[in-house]
N, C-alpha and C positions, 0 to 999 in steps of 0.2 A: 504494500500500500504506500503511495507515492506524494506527497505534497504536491508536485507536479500538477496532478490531476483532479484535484479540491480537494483529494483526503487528505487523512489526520493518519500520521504512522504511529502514534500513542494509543489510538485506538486497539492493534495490538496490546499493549501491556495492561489494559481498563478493560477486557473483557470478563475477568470475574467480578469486579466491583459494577460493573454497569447491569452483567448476568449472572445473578448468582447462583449456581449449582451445575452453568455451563459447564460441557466434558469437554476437552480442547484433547486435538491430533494431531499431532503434528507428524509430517509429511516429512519421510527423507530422503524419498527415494526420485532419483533425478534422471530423466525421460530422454532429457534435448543433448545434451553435454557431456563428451568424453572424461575418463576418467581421471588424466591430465588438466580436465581445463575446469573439473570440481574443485580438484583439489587445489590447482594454483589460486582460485577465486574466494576460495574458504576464507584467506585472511581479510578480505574486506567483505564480507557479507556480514552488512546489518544484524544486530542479536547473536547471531550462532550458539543458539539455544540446543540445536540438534542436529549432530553432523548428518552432511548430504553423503548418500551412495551413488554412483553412476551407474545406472544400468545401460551403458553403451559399451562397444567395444574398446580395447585401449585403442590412443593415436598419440600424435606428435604434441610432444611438450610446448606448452604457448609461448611463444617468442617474443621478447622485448628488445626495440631498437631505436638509440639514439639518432637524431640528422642535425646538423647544425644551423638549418634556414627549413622556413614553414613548404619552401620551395623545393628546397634538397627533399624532406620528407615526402612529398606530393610526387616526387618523379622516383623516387622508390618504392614508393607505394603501386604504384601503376605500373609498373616494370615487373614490381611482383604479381599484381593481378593479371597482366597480359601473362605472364610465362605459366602463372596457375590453372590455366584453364584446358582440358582436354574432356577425352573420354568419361562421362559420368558429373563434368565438372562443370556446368554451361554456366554463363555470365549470371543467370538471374538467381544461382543457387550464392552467388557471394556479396558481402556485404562491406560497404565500408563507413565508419561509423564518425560523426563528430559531435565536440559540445556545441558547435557553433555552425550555425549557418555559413557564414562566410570562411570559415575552414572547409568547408564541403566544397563551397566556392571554386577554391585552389585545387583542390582535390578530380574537383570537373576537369579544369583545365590541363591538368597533366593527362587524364586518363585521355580525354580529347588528340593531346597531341600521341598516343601510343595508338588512336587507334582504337580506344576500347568504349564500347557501348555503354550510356548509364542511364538511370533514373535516379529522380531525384521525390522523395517524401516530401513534399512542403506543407505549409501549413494551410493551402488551399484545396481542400478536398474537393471531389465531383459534388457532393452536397451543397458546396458554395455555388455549382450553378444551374439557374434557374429555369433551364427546362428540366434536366433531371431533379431538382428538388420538388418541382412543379407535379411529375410523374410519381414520384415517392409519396405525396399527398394526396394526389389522386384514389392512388388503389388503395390508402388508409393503411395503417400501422400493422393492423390482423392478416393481410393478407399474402396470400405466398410470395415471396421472393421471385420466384421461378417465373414468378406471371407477368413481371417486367421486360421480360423477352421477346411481347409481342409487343409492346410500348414503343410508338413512332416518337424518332425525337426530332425527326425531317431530313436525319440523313450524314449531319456534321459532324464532326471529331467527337463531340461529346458521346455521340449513341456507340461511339466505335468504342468509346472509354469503356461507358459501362455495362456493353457487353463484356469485354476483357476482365472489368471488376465484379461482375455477377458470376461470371462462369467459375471465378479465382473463391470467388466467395460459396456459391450452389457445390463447387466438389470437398468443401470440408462442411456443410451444412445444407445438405439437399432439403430439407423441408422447413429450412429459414425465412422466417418472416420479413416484410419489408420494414420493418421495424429494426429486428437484428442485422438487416442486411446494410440501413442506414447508421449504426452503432458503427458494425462493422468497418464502414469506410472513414468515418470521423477516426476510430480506435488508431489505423493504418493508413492513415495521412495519404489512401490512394489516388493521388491527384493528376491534375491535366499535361500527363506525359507520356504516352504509351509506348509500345514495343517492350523487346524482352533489353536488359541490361544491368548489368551490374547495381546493386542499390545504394542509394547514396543516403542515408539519413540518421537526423540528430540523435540523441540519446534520448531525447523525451519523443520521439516518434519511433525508434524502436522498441519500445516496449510490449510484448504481448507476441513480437516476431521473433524469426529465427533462421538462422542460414547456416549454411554446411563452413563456411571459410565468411573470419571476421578480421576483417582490418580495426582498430580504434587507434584515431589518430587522433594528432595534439594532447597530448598526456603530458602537457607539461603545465608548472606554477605561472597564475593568473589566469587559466582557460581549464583548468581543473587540478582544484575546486576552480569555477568563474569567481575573477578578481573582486567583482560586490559580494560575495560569501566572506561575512568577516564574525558573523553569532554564532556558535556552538550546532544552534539547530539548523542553521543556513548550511555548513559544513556537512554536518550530516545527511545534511536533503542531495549536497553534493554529492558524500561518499557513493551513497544510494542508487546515486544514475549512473555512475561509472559500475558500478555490482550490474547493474541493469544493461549496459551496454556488452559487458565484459562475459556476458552469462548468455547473449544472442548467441554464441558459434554453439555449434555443433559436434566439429571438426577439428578445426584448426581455429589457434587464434594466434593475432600477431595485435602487438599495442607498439605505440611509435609516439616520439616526440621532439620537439623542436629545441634547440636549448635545454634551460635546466628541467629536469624531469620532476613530474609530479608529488609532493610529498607521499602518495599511494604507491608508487613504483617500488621505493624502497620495499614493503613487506610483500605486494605483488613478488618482485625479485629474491628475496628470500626461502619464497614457496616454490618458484621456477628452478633457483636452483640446489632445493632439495629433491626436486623433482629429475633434472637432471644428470645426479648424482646415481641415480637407477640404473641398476641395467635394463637394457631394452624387454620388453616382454620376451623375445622370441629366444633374446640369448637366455635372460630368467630361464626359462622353458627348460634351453639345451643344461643349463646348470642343474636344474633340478634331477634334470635326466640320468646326466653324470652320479647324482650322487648317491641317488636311488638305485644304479647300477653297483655302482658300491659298497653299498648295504646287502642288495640281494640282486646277486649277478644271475641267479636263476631268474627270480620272478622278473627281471629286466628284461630277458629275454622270451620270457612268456607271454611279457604284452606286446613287442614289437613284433 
Protein backbone atom coordinates (compact mmCIF):
# COMPACT_ATOMS: atom_id res chain seq x y z
CA UNK A 1 0.00 0.00 0.00
CA UNK A 2 1.51 3.13 -1.43
CA UNK A 3 1.01 6.94 -0.53
CA UNK A 4 1.48 7.27 -4.08
CA UNK A 5 -1.93 6.29 -4.80
CA UNK A 6 -4.20 8.05 -1.79
CA UNK A 7 -3.35 5.22 0.64
CA UNK A 8 -2.03 5.33 4.10
CA UNK A 9 0.81 2.52 4.60
CA UNK A 10 0.19 2.65 8.41
CA UNK A 11 -2.93 1.20 7.69
CA UNK A 12 -0.99 -1.99 7.77
CA UNK A 13 0.37 -1.66 11.30
CA UNK A 14 -3.60 -0.29 12.62
CA UNK A 15 -5.32 -3.29 11.49
CA UNK A 16 -5.85 -4.96 14.92
CA UNK A 17 -6.75 -1.64 16.61
CA UNK A 18 -9.05 -0.55 13.89
CA UNK A 19 -10.35 -4.68 13.74
CA UNK A 20 -10.24 -6.21 16.46
CA UNK A 21 -10.09 -10.08 16.44
CA UNK A 22 -8.92 -9.78 12.75
CA UNK A 23 -6.61 -13.01 11.63
CA UNK A 24 -3.80 -11.59 9.53
CA UNK A 25 -1.80 -13.81 6.64
CA UNK A 26 0.67 -13.06 5.68
CA UNK A 27 1.81 -14.07 2.31
CA UNK A 28 5.46 -15.27 1.57
CA UNK A 29 5.42 -16.83 -1.02
CA UNK A 30 6.76 -14.82 -4.22
CA UNK A 31 5.19 -15.78 -7.90
CA UNK A 32 6.91 -12.96 -10.33
CA UNK A 33 10.70 -12.91 -9.10
CA UNK A 34 13.80 -15.15 -9.25
CA UNK A 35 15.27 -16.28 -6.45
CA UNK A 36 18.29 -13.91 -6.81
CA UNK A 37 16.35 -10.96 -7.31
CA UNK A 38 14.01 -11.90 -3.71
CA UNK A 39 16.76 -12.01 -2.16
CA UNK A 40 18.93 -9.16 -3.36
CA UNK A 41 15.54 -6.93 -2.72
CA UNK A 42 14.95 -8.33 0.90
CA UNK A 43 17.20 -5.47 2.34
CA UNK A 44 14.88 -2.75 1.24
CA UNK A 45 11.49 -4.15 1.59
CA UNK A 46 9.32 -2.18 3.65
CA UNK A 47 8.57 -4.16 7.23
CA UNK A 48 10.04 -7.46 6.44
CA UNK A 49 7.90 -8.90 8.85
CA UNK A 50 8.10 -12.22 6.83
CA UNK A 51 10.70 -13.42 4.74
CA UNK A 52 9.69 -13.92 0.96
CA UNK A 53 10.40 -17.44 -0.80
CA UNK A 54 10.66 -17.58 -4.64
CA UNK A 55 8.89 -19.95 -6.35
CA UNK A 56 10.72 -19.36 -9.76
CA UNK A 57 13.51 -20.82 -11.16
CA UNK A 58 17.11 -19.71 -10.15
CA UNK A 59 18.64 -16.97 -12.60
CA UNK A 60 21.23 -14.31 -12.84
CA UNK A 61 22.22 -12.26 -9.97
CA UNK A 62 20.91 -8.41 -10.27
CA UNK A 63 23.59 -6.27 -11.60
CA UNK A 64 24.58 -2.82 -10.22
CA UNK A 65 26.29 -0.34 -12.50
CA UNK A 66 27.90 3.00 -12.14
CA UNK A 67 28.20 5.72 -15.47
CA UNK A 68 29.59 8.90 -14.80
CA UNK A 69 26.94 11.37 -17.00
CA UNK A 70 22.81 10.70 -17.14
CA UNK A 71 24.10 10.36 -20.92
CA UNK A 72 26.82 7.65 -20.50
CA UNK A 73 24.17 5.61 -18.60
CA UNK A 74 21.33 6.20 -21.34
CA UNK A 75 23.77 4.63 -24.03
CA UNK A 76 24.52 1.79 -21.99
CA UNK A 77 21.57 1.20 -21.10
CA UNK A 78 20.31 0.66 -24.69
CA UNK A 79 23.28 -1.02 -25.85
CA UNK A 80 22.22 -3.50 -23.20
CA UNK A 81 18.75 -3.73 -24.29
CA UNK A 82 19.42 -3.90 -28.05
CA UNK A 83 22.12 -6.97 -27.49
CA UNK A 84 19.36 -8.50 -24.83
CA UNK A 85 16.87 -9.23 -27.20
CA UNK A 86 16.42 -12.67 -29.10
CA UNK A 87 14.61 -15.86 -29.18
CA UNK A 88 11.89 -15.87 -26.23
CA UNK A 89 13.11 -12.33 -25.46
CA UNK A 90 10.97 -9.71 -27.64
CA UNK A 91 11.01 -5.86 -26.97
CA UNK A 92 7.63 -5.76 -25.06
CA UNK A 93 8.72 -8.43 -22.44
CA UNK A 94 11.58 -5.75 -21.19
CA UNK A 95 11.21 -2.86 -19.20
CA UNK A 96 13.03 0.19 -18.23
CA UNK A 97 12.31 1.95 -15.28
CA UNK A 98 12.80 5.68 -13.97
CA UNK A 99 11.81 8.04 -10.91
CA UNK A 100 11.57 10.64 -13.24
CA UNK A 101 9.85 11.52 -16.40
CA UNK A 102 12.60 13.37 -17.86
CA UNK A 103 15.10 10.56 -17.02
CA UNK A 104 12.91 8.39 -19.20
CA UNK A 105 13.39 11.35 -21.56
CA UNK A 106 17.15 10.47 -22.09
CA UNK A 107 16.55 7.03 -21.97
CA UNK A 108 14.13 7.55 -25.27
CA UNK A 109 16.71 9.15 -26.84
CA UNK A 110 19.46 6.68 -26.62
CA UNK A 111 17.26 3.68 -27.32
CA UNK A 112 16.17 5.81 -30.46
CA UNK A 113 19.60 6.27 -31.67
CA UNK A 114 20.29 2.14 -31.23
CA UNK A 115 17.53 1.57 -33.06
CA UNK A 116 15.36 0.15 -30.50
CA UNK A 117 11.47 0.35 -30.26
CA UNK A 118 9.69 1.95 -27.19
CA UNK A 119 6.67 2.85 -25.25
CA UNK A 120 6.28 5.06 -23.12
CA UNK A 121 3.47 4.85 -19.78
CA UNK A 122 2.44 8.46 -19.37
CA UNK A 123 0.35 9.91 -17.27
CA UNK A 124 -2.40 10.31 -20.05
CA UNK A 125 -4.32 7.34 -20.35
CA UNK A 126 -6.85 6.23 -23.24
CA UNK A 127 -9.51 7.35 -20.55
CA UNK A 128 -8.39 10.96 -20.81
CA UNK A 129 -9.83 10.63 -24.32
CA UNK A 130 -13.07 11.56 -25.12
CA UNK A 131 -14.57 9.30 -27.45
CA UNK A 132 -13.20 6.34 -25.63
CA UNK A 133 -14.36 7.73 -22.22
CA UNK A 134 -17.56 8.71 -24.08
CA UNK A 135 -17.97 4.69 -25.18
CA UNK A 136 -16.97 3.54 -21.51
CA UNK A 137 -20.12 5.40 -20.35
CA UNK A 138 -22.17 4.46 -22.72
CA UNK A 139 -22.24 0.64 -22.09
CA UNK A 140 -22.25 1.65 -18.18
CA UNK A 141 -19.90 0.30 -15.53
CA UNK A 142 -21.92 -3.47 -15.23
CA UNK A 143 -21.35 -4.30 -18.49
CA UNK A 144 -18.87 -6.61 -20.34
CA UNK A 145 -15.78 -5.42 -21.34
CA UNK A 146 -15.74 -7.75 -24.23
CA UNK A 147 -18.75 -5.78 -25.75
CA UNK A 148 -16.54 -2.60 -26.40
CA UNK A 149 -15.30 -4.53 -29.52
CA UNK A 150 -18.04 -3.76 -31.55
CA UNK A 151 -17.88 0.03 -30.21
CA UNK A 152 -17.26 2.49 -33.46
CA UNK A 153 -14.94 5.12 -32.43
CA UNK A 154 -14.90 6.21 -36.49
CA UNK A 155 -11.84 4.63 -37.25
CA UNK A 156 -8.70 6.83 -35.64
CA UNK A 157 -5.74 5.86 -33.66
CA UNK A 158 -7.67 5.98 -30.73
CA UNK A 159 -10.08 2.71 -31.70
CA UNK A 160 -6.77 1.07 -32.87
CA UNK A 161 -5.58 1.88 -29.18
CA UNK A 162 -8.17 0.39 -27.54
CA UNK A 163 -8.51 -2.58 -29.22
CA UNK A 164 -4.75 -3.37 -28.46
CA UNK A 165 -5.70 -2.23 -24.66
CA UNK A 166 -9.00 -4.51 -24.45
CA UNK A 167 -7.43 -7.57 -26.19
CA UNK A 168 -4.18 -6.94 -23.41
CA UNK A 169 -6.70 -6.56 -20.99
CA UNK A 170 -9.93 -9.54 -22.11
CA UNK A 171 -6.66 -12.32 -22.12
CA UNK A 172 -5.81 -12.00 -18.35
CA UNK A 173 -9.61 -11.16 -17.52
CA UNK A 174 -12.02 -12.48 -20.20
CA UNK A 175 -15.32 -11.77 -18.27
CA UNK A 176 -14.11 -8.20 -17.06
CA UNK A 177 -16.38 -5.47 -16.66
CA UNK A 178 -16.13 -2.15 -18.30
CA UNK A 179 -15.74 -0.94 -15.18
CA UNK A 180 -12.58 -3.06 -14.33
CA UNK A 181 -11.52 -2.70 -17.75
CA UNK A 182 -11.59 1.39 -17.03
CA UNK A 183 -9.46 0.73 -13.53
CA UNK A 184 -7.40 -1.39 -15.53
CA UNK A 185 -6.09 1.37 -17.91
CA UNK A 186 -5.84 4.24 -15.36
CA UNK A 187 -3.88 1.30 -12.89
CA UNK A 188 -1.33 0.87 -16.26
CA UNK A 189 -0.91 4.31 -17.50
CA UNK A 190 -1.98 2.41 -21.04
CA UNK A 191 -1.61 5.48 -23.14
CA UNK A 192 -1.77 7.02 -26.74
CA UNK A 193 1.27 5.20 -28.04
CA UNK A 194 0.85 1.94 -29.71
CA UNK A 195 2.94 -0.80 -31.20
CA UNK A 196 4.96 -3.53 -29.47
CA UNK A 197 8.26 -1.92 -27.70
CA UNK A 198 10.23 -1.80 -25.18
CA UNK A 199 8.49 -0.13 -22.00
CA UNK A 200 9.45 2.98 -20.61
CA UNK A 201 7.83 3.95 -17.34
CA UNK A 202 8.19 5.67 -13.86
CA UNK A 203 8.20 3.84 -10.77
CA UNK A 204 4.70 5.18 -9.75
CA UNK A 205 3.25 3.63 -13.20
CA UNK A 206 4.98 0.44 -12.70
CA UNK A 207 3.36 -0.67 -10.04
CA UNK A 208 1.00 -3.62 -10.31
CA UNK A 209 3.27 -4.68 -13.61
CA UNK A 210 5.98 -6.85 -14.51
CA UNK A 211 8.42 -7.82 -17.17
CA UNK A 212 10.87 -10.73 -17.70
CA UNK A 213 14.30 -8.12 -17.88
CA UNK A 214 14.33 -4.75 -15.79
CA UNK A 215 16.50 -1.86 -16.23
CA UNK A 216 16.16 0.93 -13.09
CA UNK A 217 17.89 3.79 -13.93
CA UNK A 218 19.04 6.88 -12.12
CA UNK A 219 19.72 5.36 -8.77
CA UNK A 220 21.53 7.97 -7.62
CA UNK A 221 21.33 10.92 -4.54
CA UNK A 222 18.72 13.70 -5.40
CA UNK A 223 16.49 11.49 -7.83
CA UNK A 224 16.33 8.64 -5.31
CA UNK A 225 15.03 9.29 -2.78
CA UNK A 226 13.67 12.70 -5.04
CA UNK A 227 15.74 15.80 -3.63
CA UNK A 228 12.11 17.33 -1.93
CA UNK A 229 12.11 13.98 0.28
CA UNK A 230 13.71 15.41 3.34
CA UNK A 231 10.79 13.85 6.40
CA UNK A 232 11.39 10.53 7.79
CA UNK A 233 7.83 9.56 6.02
CA UNK A 234 8.65 11.25 2.64
CA UNK A 235 11.85 8.85 2.78
CA UNK A 236 10.05 6.12 3.30
CA UNK A 237 7.30 6.66 0.64
CA UNK A 238 10.64 6.81 -1.34
CA UNK A 239 12.21 3.73 -0.11
CA UNK A 240 8.95 2.07 -1.10
CA UNK A 241 8.92 2.99 -4.92
CA UNK A 242 12.31 1.92 -5.58
CA UNK A 243 11.02 -1.80 -3.57
CA UNK A 244 8.29 -1.28 -6.16
CA UNK A 245 10.32 -0.62 -9.18
CA UNK A 246 13.08 -3.01 -8.19
CA UNK A 247 10.51 -6.05 -7.56
CA UNK A 248 8.90 -5.47 -11.45
CA UNK A 249 11.71 -8.03 -13.06
CA UNK A 250 11.04 -11.36 -13.23
CA UNK A 251 14.28 -12.36 -14.72
CA UNK A 252 16.82 -10.24 -14.69
CA UNK A 253 17.56 -7.09 -13.01
CA UNK A 254 20.15 -4.45 -13.61
CA UNK A 255 19.96 -0.99 -11.54
CA UNK A 256 22.26 1.93 -12.86
CA UNK A 257 23.26 5.38 -11.92
CA UNK A 258 24.67 8.52 -12.68
CA UNK A 259 27.33 9.96 -10.29
CA UNK A 260 27.16 9.34 -6.74
CA UNK A 261 24.86 6.23 -6.03
CA UNK A 262 21.89 6.04 -4.07
CA UNK A 263 22.15 5.83 -0.33
CA UNK A 264 19.98 2.30 -1.09
CA UNK A 265 22.60 0.82 -3.34
CA UNK A 266 24.81 0.49 -0.51
CA UNK A 267 22.70 -2.58 1.27
CA UNK A 268 21.08 -3.40 -2.22
CA UNK A 269 25.20 -4.10 -3.00
CA UNK A 270 25.69 -5.95 0.09
CA UNK A 271 22.86 -8.47 -0.78
CA UNK A 272 24.28 -8.68 -4.53
CA UNK A 273 27.39 -9.43 -3.36
CA UNK A 274 26.42 -12.16 -0.92
CA UNK A 275 24.71 -13.37 -3.51
CA UNK A 276 27.55 -13.41 -5.79
CA UNK A 277 29.70 -15.16 -3.42
CA UNK A 278 27.40 -18.42 -4.42
CA UNK A 279 28.24 -20.91 -6.47
CA UNK A 280 26.28 -21.19 -9.51
CA UNK A 281 23.34 -23.41 -9.01
CA UNK A 282 24.44 -25.93 -11.79
CA UNK A 283 28.02 -26.19 -10.22
CA UNK A 284 26.14 -26.31 -6.47
CA UNK A 285 24.49 -29.38 -8.27
CA UNK A 286 27.81 -30.86 -9.76
CA UNK A 287 29.35 -30.39 -5.87
CA UNK A 288 26.71 -31.98 -4.35
CA UNK A 289 27.19 -34.76 -6.60
CA UNK A 290 30.64 -35.03 -5.85
CA UNK A 291 30.01 -35.45 -2.42
CA UNK A 292 27.23 -37.69 -2.35
CA UNK A 293 29.43 -39.82 -4.45
CA UNK A 294 31.79 -39.82 -1.67
CA UNK A 295 29.69 -40.95 0.81
CA UNK A 296 28.02 -43.61 -1.18
CA UNK A 297 29.83 -44.41 -4.30
CA UNK A 298 27.40 -47.38 -4.78
CA UNK A 299 24.11 -45.44 -4.23
CA UNK A 300 25.93 -42.65 -6.65
CA UNK A 301 25.95 -44.90 -9.14
CA UNK A 302 22.56 -46.38 -8.79
CA UNK A 303 20.94 -43.07 -9.49
CA UNK A 304 22.90 -42.16 -12.52
Amino acid sequence: MYGFNGACAELFTRVREDWPGARLVALGEDFRSSPEIVAATEALRPGRRTPRRSQRPPGPVPRLLGFPTERAEAAGVAAAVLGHRGPGRGWSRMAVLARTNARLKVIADALDACGVPWRLRGTRTLTDVRSVRDALDVLGAAAPAADLADVDLGGGPEEALLGTALDAFLAASPAGTVAAFRAWLDATGMAGNGGAGVELATFHRAKGLEWDTVWVVGAEEGVVPIASAVSPAALAEEQRLLYVALTRAGDELAVSWAGQPSRWIAPLGASVDTLSARPPVAEARRRFARIREALDPAGAARTA
